[in-house]
C-alpha positions as CSV (number, residue, x, y, z in Angstrom):
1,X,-2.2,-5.1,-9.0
2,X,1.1,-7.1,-7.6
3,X,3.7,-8.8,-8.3
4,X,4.9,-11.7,-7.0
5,X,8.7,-12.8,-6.6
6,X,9.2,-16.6,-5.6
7,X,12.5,-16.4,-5.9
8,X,15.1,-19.1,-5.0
9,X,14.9,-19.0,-1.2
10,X,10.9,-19.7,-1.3
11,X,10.9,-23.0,-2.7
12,X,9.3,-24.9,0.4
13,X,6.9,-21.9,0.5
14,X,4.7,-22.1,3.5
15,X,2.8,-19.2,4.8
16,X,5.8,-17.9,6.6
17,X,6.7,-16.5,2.7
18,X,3.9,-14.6,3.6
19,X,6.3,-12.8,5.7
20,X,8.1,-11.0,2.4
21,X,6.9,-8.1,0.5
22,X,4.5,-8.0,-1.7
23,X,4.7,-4.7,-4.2
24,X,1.9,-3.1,-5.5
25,X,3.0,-2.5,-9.3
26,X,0.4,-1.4,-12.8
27,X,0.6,-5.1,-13.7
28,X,0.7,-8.8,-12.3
29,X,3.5,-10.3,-12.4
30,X,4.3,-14.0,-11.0
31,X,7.5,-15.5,-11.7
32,X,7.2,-18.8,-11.4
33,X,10.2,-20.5,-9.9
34,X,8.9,-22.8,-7.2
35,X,6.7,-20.0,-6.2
36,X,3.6,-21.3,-3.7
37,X,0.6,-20.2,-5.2
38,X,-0.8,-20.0,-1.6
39,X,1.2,-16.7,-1.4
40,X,-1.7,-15.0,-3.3
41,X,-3.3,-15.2,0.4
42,X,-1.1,-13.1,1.9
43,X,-2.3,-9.9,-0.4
44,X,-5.4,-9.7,1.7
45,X,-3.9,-10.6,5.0
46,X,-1.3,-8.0,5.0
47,X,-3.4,-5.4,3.5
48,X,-4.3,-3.5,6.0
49,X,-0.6,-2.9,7.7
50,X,1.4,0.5,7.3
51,X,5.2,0.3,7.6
52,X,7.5,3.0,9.0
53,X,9.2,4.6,5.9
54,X,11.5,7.1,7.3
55,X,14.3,6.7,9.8
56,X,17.0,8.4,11.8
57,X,20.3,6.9,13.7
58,X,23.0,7.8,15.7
59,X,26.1,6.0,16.9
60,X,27.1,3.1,15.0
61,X,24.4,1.4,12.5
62,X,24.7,-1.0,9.5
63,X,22.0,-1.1,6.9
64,X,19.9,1.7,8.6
65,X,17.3,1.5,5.8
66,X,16.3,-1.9,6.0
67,X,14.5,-1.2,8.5
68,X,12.0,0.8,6.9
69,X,11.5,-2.3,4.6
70,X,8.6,-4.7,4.6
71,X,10.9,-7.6,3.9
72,X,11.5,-9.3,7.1
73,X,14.5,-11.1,5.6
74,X,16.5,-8.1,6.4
75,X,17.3,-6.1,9.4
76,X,19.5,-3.0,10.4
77,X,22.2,-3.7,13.0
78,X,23.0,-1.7,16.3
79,X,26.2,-2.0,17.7
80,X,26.7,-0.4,21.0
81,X,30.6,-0.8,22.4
82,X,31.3,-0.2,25.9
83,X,30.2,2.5,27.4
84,X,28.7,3.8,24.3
85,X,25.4,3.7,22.2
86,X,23.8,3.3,19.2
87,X,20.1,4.5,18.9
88,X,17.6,3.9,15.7
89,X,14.4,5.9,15.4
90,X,11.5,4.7,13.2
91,X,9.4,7.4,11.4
92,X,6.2,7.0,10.0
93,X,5.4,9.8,7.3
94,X,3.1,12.7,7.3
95,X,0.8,11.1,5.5
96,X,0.7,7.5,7.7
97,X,1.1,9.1,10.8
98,X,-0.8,6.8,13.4
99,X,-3.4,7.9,15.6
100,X,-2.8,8.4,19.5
101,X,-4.7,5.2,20.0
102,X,-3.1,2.8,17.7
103,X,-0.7,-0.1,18.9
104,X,2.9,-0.1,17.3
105,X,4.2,-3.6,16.0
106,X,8.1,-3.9,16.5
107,X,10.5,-6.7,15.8
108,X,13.9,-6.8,17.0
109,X,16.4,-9.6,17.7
110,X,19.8,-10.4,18.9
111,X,22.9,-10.3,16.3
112,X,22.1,-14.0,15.6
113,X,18.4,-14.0,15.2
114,X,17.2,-14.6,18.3
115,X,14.9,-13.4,21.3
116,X,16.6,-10.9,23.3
117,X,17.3,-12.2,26.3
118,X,17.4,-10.3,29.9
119,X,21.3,-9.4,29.4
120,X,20.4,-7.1,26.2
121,X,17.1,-6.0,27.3
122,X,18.5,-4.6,30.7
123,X,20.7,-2.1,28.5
124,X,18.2,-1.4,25.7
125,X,15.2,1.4,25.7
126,X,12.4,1.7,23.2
127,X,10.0,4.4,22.9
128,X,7.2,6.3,21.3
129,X,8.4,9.5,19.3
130,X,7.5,12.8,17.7
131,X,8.9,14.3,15.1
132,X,12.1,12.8,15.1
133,X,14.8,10.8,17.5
134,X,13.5,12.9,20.0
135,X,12.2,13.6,22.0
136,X,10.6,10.6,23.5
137,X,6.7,9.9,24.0
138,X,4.8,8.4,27.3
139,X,6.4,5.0,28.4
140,X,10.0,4.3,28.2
141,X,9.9,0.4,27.9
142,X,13.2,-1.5,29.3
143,X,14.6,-4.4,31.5
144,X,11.5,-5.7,33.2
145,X,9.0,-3.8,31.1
146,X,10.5,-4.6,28.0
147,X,10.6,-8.2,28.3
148,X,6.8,-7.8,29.1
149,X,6.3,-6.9,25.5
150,X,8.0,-9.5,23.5
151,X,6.3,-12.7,22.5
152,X,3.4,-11.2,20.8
153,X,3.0,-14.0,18.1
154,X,5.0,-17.3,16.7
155,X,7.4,-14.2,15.4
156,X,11.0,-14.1,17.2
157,X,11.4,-10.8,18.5
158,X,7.5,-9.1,17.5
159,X,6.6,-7.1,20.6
160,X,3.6,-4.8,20.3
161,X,3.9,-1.6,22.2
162,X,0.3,-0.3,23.2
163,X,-1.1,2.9,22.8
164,X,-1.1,5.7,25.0
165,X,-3.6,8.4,23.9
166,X,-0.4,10.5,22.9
167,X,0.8,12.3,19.6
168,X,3.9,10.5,17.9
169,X,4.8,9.3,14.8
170,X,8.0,7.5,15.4
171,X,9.5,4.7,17.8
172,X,12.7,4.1,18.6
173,X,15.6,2.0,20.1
174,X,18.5,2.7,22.2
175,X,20.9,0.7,23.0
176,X,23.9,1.3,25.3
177,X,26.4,0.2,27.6
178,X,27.7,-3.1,26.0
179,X,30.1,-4.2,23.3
180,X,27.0,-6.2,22.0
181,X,24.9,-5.5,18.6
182,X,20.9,-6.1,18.1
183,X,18.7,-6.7,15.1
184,X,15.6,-3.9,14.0
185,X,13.7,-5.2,11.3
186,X,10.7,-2.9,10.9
187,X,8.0,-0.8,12.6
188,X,4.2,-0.7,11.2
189,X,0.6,-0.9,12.8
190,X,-2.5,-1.9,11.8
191,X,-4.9,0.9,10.0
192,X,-8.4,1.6,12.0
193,X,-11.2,0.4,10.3
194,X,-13.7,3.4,9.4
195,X,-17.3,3.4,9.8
196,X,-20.2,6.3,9.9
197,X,-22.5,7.3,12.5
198,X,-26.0,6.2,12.2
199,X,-29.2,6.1,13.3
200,X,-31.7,3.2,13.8
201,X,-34.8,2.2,15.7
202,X,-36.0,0.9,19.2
203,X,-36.1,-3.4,19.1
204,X,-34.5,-3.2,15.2
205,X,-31.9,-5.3,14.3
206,X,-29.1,-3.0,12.3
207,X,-25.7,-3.8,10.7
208,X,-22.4,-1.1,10.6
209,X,-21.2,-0.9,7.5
210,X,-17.1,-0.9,7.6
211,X,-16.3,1.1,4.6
212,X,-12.7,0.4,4.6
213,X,-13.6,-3.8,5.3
214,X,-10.7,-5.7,4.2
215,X,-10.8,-9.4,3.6
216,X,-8.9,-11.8,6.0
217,X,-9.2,-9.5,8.6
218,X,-11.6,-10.0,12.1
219,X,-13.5,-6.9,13.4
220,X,-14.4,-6.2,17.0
221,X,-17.1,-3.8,18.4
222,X,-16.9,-2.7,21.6
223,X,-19.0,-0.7,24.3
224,X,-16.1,1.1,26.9
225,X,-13.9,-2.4,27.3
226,X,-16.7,-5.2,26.8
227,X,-16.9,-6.6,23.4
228,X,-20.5,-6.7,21.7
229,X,-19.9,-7.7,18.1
230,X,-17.8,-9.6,15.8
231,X,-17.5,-10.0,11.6
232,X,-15.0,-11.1,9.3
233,X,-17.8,-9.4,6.7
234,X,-18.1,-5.8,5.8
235,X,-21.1,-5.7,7.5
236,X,-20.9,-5.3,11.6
237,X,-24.3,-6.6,13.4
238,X,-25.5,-4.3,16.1
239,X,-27.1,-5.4,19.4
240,X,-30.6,-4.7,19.5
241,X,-31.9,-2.5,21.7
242,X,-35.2,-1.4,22.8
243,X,-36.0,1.9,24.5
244,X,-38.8,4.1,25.0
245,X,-36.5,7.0,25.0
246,X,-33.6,8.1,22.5
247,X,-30.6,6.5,23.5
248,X,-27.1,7.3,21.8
249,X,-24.5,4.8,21.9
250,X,-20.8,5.0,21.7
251,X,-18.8,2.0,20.1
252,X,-15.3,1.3,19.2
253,X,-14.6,-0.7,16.1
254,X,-11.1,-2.4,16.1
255,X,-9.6,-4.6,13.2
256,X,-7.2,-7.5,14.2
257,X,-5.0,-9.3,11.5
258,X,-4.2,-13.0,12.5
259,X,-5.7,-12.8,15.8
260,X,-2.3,-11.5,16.9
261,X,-2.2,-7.7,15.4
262,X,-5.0,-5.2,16.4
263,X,-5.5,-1.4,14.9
264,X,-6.1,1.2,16.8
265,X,-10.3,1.6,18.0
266,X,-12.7,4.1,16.1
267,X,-15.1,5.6,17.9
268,X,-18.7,5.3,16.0
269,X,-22.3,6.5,17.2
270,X,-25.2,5.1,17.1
271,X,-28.2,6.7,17.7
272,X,-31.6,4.6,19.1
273,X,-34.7,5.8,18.7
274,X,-38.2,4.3,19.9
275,X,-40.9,3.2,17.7
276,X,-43.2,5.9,16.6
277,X,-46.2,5.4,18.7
278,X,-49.5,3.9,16.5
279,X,-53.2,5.4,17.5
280,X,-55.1,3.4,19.0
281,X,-58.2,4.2,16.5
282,X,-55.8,4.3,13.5
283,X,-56.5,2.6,10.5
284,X,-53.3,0.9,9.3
285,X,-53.3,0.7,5.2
């Protein structure tokens, strides 16, 4: 069940309200106050995200928690002065830890809102963690290759950082060197979608069941990097294949919300066997 807050600020109500939280409660309740009942939509679009719930800081920070919100209205602030730092490190918990090959969606802005341009970026570090605000994981992303990431969708400041085949649990922002402040808003990823192994037969047409499907999301299949499938169903089709041998196959299964955010890739494997081979002086019944 949810509830639903228009509230006073979402009177013109497009999508973009999608953008606030939605709160899973025992009941529904929708208070109607200019609400757009078009905001229903978004309980299915954003199902499938996971939001960083934990966080750590050091150096100066304003609203630290915020960040650990879902409500993109607010943010946490850094505020570096010169020659100093300020550093904010995004935890998910034990029990939504991401896997090693799941993409991290992160939005951060200038003091005003805006995209960071190359002044900030060239004295601001983000990062992968584990366990903590340290110590760091694979890639540390600035100046050149931190610009690289922003502009992920019509979002100011979304970046998505990609996987690395890595532990962590955590990302994380340093900032340093300027009498300047910046804008985190939040950290979350997209959950994997989950499928079983199975088994089907030579020249047979099959479907993957997605048994955590998800309306409002598209699902990918792949084969190494080449994409072979496609569903917005719960129901993957599988290309057909005809052998005279068993032939096991490994897929990846990927969920994307909005065309713009994609989970992390689960391997599934599916196993081809041939046609069992008919007599030739057998008597079909």
């Amino acid at each position: 069940m949810f509830e639903i807050d228009g509230g006073a600020n979402n009177s013109s109500c497009p999508l973009l309200t999608c953008l606030k939280p939605i709160t899973i409660k025992q009941s529904i309740a929708i208070r109607l106050g200019g609400i757009c009942l078009s905001l229903l939509t978004c309980i299915n679009v954003q199902a499938q995200r996971v939001y960083a719930s934990l966080e750590q800081n050091s150096g100066i920070i304003s609203g630290a928690s915020n960040a650990t919100s879902s409500d993109s209205s607010t943010y946490s602030t850094l505020t570096s002065v010169l020659f100093g730092s300020a550093t904010q490190n995004l935890q998910f918990s034990a029990a939504n830890k991401p896997s090693s090959t799941t993409p991290i969606i992160l939005r951060m802005t200038t003091s005003s809102g805006l995209v960071l341009g190359t002044g900030l970026v060239s004295n601001l570090e983000v990062a992968k963690t584990l366990g903590g605000i340290s110590p760091t994981v694979g890639t540390v992303y600035t100046s050149t290759s931190l610009a690289a990431l922003l502009g992920l969708g019509s979002v100011v400041g979304e970046m998505l950082i990609p996987p690395e085949n890595a532990n962590f649990d955590g990302v994380r922002a340093y900032f340093y060197g300027l009498a300047n402040s910046i804008r985190i808003y939040y950290a979350f990823y997209i959950k994997s979608p989950t499928a079983n192994n199975l088994t089907t037969c030579s020249g047979q047409s099959a479907i993957l069941p997605i048994t955590n499907f998800q309306s409002g999301y598209t699902y990918k299949l792949y084969e190494g990097t080449t994409q072979v499938g496609t569903t917005t169903t719960a129901n993957m089709p599988l290309p057909v294949i005809t052998t005279a041998t068993t032939v096991i196959k490994n897929y990846s299964l990927e969920a994307i919300e909005a065309n713009v955010y994609p989970s992390g890739r689960t391997a599934v494997q599916v196993t081809v066997r041939p046609r069992p081979t008919v007599p030739g002086n057998a008597t079909l019944n």
